[in-house]
ZALUMTOR-499775 format. One record per residue (C-alpha): z, y, x. Coordinates in Angstrom, 3 decimals. Layout:
// ZALUMTOR-499775
<r up="Z" north="Y" east="X"/>
...
This chain:
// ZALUMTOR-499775
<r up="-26.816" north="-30.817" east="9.418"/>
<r up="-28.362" north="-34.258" east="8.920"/>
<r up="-31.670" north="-33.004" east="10.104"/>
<r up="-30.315" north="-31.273" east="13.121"/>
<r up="-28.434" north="-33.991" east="13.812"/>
<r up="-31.962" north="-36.545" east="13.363"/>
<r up="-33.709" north="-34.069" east="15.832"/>
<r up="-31.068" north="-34.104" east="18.290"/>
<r up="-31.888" north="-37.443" east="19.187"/>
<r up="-29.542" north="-39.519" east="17.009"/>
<r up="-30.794" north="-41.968" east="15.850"/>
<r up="-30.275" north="-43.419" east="11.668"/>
<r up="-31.515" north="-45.775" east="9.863"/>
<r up="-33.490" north="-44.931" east="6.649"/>
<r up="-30.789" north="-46.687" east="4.692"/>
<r up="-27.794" north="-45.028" east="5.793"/>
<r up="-28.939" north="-41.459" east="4.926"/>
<r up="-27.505" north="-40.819" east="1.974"/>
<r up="-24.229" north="-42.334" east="3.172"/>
<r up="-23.889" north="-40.223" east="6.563"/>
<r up="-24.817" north="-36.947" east="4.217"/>
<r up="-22.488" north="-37.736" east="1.823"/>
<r up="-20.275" north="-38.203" east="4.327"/>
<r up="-20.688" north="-34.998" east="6.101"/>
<r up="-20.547" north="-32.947" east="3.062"/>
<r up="-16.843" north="-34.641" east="2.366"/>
<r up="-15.692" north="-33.684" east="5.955"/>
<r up="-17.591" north="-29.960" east="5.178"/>
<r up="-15.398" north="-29.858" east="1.798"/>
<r up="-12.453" north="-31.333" east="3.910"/>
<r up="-12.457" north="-28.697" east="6.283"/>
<r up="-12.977" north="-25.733" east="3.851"/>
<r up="-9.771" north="-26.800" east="2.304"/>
<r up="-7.339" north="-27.122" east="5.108"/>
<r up="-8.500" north="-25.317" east="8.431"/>
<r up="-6.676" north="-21.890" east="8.073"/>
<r up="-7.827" north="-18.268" east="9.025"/>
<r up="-6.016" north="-16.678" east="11.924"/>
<r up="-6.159" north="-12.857" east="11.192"/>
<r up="-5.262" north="-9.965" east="13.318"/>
<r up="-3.552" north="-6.871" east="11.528"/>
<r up="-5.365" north="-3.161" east="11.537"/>
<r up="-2.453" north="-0.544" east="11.132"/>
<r up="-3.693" north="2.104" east="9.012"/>
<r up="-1.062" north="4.438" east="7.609"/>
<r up="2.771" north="4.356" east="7.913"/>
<r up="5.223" north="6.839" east="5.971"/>
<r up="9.174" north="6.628" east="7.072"/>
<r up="12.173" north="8.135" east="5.553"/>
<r up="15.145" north="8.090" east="8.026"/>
<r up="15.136" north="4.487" east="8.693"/>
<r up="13.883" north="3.482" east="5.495"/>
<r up="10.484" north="2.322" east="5.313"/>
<r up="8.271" north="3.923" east="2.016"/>
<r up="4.907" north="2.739" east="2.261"/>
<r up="3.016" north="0.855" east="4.341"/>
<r up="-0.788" north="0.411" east="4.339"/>
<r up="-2.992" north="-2.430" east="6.547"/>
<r up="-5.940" north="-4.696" east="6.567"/>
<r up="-6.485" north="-7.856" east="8.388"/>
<r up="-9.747" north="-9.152" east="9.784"/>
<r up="-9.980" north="-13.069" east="10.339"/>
<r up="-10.865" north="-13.595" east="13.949"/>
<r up="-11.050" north="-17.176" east="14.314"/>
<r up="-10.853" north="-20.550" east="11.888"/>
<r up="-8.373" north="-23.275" east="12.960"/>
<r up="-7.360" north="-27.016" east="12.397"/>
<r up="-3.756" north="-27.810" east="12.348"/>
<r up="-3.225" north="-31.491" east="11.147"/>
<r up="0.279" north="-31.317" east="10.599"/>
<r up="0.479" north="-27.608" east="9.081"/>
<r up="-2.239" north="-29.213" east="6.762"/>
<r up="0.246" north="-31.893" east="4.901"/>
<r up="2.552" north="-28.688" east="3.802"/>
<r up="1.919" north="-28.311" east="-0.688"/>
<r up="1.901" north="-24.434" east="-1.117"/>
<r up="4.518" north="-22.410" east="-3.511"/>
<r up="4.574" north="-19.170" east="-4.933"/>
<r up="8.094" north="-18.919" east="-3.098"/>
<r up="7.853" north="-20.265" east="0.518"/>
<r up="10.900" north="-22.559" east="2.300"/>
<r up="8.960" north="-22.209" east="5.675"/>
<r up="7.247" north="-20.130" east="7.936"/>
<r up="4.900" north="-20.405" east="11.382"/>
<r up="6.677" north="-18.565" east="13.971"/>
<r up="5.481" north="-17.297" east="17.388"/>
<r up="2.356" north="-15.472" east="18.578"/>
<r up="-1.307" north="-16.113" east="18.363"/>
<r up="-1.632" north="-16.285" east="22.552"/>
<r up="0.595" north="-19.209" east="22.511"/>
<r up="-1.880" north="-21.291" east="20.937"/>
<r up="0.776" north="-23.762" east="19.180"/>
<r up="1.716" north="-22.837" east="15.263"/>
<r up="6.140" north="-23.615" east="15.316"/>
<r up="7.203" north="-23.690" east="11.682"/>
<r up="10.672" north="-22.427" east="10.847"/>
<r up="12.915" north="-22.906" east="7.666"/>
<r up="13.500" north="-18.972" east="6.105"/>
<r up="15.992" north="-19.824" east="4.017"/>
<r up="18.574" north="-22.858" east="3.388"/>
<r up="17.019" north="-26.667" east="2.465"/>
<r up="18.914" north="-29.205" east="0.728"/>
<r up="18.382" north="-32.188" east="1.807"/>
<r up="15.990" north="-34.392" east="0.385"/>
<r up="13.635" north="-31.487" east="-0.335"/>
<r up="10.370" north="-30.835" east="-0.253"/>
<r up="9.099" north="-28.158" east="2.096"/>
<r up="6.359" north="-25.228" east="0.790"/>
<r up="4.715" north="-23.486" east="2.693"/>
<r up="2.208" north="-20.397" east="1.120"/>
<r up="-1.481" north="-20.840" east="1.320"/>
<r up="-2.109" north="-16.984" east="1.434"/>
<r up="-0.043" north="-14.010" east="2.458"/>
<r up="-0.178" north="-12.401" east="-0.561"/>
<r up="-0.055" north="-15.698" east="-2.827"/>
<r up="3.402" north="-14.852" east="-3.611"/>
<r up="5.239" north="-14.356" east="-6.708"/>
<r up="6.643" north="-10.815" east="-5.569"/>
<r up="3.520" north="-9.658" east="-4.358"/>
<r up="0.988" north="-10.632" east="-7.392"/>
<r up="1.505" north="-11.666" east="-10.564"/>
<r up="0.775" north="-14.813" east="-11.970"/>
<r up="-2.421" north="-14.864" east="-13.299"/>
<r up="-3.574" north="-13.397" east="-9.892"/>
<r up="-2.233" north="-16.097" east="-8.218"/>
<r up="-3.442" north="-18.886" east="-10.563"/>
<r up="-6.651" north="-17.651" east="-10.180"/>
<r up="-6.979" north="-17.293" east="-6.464"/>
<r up="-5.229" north="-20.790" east="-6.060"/>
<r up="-7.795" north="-22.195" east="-7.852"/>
<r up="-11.007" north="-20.538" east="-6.451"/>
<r up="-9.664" north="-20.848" east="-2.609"/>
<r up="-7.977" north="-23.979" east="-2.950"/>
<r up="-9.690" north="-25.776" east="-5.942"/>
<r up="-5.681" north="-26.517" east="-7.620"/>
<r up="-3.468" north="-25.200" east="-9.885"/>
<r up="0.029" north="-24.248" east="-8.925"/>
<r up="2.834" north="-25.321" east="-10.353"/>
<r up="5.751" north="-24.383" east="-8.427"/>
<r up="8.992" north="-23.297" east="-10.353"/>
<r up="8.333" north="-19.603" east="-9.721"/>
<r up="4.955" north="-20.197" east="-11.831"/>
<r up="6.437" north="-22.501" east="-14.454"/>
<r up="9.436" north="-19.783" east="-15.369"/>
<r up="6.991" north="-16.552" east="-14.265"/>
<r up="9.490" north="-14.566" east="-12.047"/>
<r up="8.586" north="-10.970" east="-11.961"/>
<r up="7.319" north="-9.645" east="-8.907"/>
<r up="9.217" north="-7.299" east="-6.304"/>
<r up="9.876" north="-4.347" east="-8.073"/>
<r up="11.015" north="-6.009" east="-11.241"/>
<r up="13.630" north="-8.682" east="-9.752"/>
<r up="17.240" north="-7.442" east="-10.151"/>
<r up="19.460" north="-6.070" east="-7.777"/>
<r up="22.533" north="-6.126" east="-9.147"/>
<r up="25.527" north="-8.517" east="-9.149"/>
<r up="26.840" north="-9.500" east="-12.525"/>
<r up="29.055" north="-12.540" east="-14.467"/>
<r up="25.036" north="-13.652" east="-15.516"/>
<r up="23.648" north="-14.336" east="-11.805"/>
<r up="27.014" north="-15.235" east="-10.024"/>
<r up="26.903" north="-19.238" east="-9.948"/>
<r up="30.567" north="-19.110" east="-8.209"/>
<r up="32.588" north="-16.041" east="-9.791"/>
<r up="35.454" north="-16.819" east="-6.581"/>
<r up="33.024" north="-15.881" east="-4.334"/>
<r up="31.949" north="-12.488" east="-6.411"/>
<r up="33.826" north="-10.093" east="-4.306"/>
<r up="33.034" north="-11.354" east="-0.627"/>
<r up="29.104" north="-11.274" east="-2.464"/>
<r up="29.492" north="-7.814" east="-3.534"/>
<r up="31.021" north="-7.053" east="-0.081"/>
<r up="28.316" north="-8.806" east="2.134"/>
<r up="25.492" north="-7.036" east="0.008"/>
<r up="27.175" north="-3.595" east="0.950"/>
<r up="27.253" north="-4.439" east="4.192"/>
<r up="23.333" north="-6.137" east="4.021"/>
<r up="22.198" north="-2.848" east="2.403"/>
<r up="23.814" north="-0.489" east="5.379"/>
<r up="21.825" north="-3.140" east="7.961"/>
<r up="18.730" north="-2.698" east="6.558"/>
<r up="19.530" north="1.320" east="6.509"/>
<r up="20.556" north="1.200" east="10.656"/>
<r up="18.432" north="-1.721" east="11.957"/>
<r up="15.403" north="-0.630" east="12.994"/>
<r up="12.476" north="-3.550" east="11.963"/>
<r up="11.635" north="-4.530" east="15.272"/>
<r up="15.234" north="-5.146" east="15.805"/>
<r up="15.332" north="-7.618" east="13.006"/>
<r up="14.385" north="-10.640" east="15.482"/>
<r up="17.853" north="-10.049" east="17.561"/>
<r up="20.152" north="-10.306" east="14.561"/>
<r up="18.655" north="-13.842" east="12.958"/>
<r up="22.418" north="-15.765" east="12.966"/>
<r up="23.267" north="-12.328" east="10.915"/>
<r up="20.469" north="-12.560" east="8.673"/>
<r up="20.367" north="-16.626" east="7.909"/>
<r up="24.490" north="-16.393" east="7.145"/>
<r up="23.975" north="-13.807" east="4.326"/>
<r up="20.551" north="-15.596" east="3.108"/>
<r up="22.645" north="-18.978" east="2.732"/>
<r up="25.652" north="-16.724" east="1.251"/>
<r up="23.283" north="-15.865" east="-1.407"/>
<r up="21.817" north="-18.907" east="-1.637"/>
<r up="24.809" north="-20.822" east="-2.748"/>
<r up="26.430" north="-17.952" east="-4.609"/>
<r up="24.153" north="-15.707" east="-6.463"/>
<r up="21.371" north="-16.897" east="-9.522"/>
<r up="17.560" north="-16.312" east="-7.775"/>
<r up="15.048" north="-14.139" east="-8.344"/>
<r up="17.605" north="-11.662" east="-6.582"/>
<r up="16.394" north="-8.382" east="-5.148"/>
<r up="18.578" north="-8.460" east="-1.743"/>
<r up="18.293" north="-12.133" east="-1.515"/>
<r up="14.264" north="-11.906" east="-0.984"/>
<r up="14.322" north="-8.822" east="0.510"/>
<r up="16.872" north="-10.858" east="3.282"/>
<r up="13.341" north="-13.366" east="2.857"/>
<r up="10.992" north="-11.217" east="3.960"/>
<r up="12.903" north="-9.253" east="7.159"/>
<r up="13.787" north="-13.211" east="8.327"/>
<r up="9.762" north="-13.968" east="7.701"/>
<r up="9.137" north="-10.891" east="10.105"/>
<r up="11.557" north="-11.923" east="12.376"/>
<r up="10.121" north="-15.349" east="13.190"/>
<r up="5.912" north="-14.131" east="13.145"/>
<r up="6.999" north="-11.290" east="15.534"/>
<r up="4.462" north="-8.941" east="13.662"/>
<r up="4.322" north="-5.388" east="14.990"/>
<r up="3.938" north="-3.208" east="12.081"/>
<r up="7.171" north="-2.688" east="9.190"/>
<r up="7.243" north="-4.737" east="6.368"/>
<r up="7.217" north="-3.831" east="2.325"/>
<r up="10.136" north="-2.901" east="0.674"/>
């Protein structure tokens, strides 16, 4: 880049070479690190039972490489707070809270889409942290290693109740979560979001995480706000 830059026409002195390459491999390292890929989905194979959704197989192709300054200051968890919303044709990147923030918080966002504690374990995700991203992460679902998706529990008991008062409207409101999931058809998720974000902060406050129906309430809000067109993993 120096050279082409030289035989362009600009002109530098002898003496600040080194300092202009330096330079440009720090904004080349720079710019590894933060600019993001935008990928399209390829919809592959989809297999339904009644309403509920089995399996579902895709692969994304990165069409483009893009700078957001802002979206850039976000630290990455295993366990996302916030999400970009809205479509690629807008060309502005809106990030939503998924679930409830306290106040004084920090917000996370993830650095991959399948850099997530429910999707790989650990190790995976140790290791692709630190050869994508040169760090290691140390979020809380790292430092306690919560199990991924098809290990978290489902089920309501004295242990992961915080508030035992609120155990029967919990049990209740998860009965009623399951039988939306069973009738709402995923890209009908979008319409019901005051639905959604009531039981997620229900949970939130009442029940112990990792909690089955409390991410699975995660990942149907996530779809909600990125308006993708193809089901999502159960």
């Amino acid at each position: 880049m120096l050279q082409y830059l030289m035989l362009s026409g600009f002109k530098i002195e002898e003496c600040y070479l080194g300092i202009v390459g330096t330079s440009l491999v720090r904004i080349l390292s720079v710019l590894d690190l933060n600019a993001r890929k935008i990928n399209i989905n390829a919809p592959n194979m989809v297999s339904l039972k009644g309403q509920s959704l089995q399996s579902y197989y895709y692969m994304t192709f990165p069409m483009a490489i893009a700078l957001y300054p802002s979206l850039a200051l976000f630290n990455h968890s295993c366990d996302p707070n916030i999400e970009r919303s809205g479509k690629l044709s807008t060309k502005t990147r809106v990030i939503k809270a998924i679930e409830p923030i306290p106040k004084g918080n920090q917000l996370f966002f993830n650095y991959g889409r399948l850099i997530l504690f429910d999707k790989m374990k650990k190790e995976e995700r140790q290791e692709s942290c630190r050869n994508n991203f040169k760090f290691e992460c140390c979020c809380q679902r790292c430092i306690e290693n919560w199990p991924q998706y098809h290990s978290i529990p489902n089920g309501l008991s004295a242990i992961n109740i915080l508030n035992p008062r609120m155990a029967e409207t919990v049990i209740k409101e998860c009965k009623r979560f399951e039988d939306f999931i069973e009738n709402v058809g995923y890209d009908e998720f979008h319409r019901h979001l005051d639905y959604l974000y009531g039981f997620i902060k229900l949970l939130f406050i009442n029940v112990k995480r990792p909690f089955g129906l409390y991410h699975k309430c995660l990942h149907i809000i996530n779809h909600a706000h990125t308006e993708l067109k193809h089901p999502i993993i159960f």
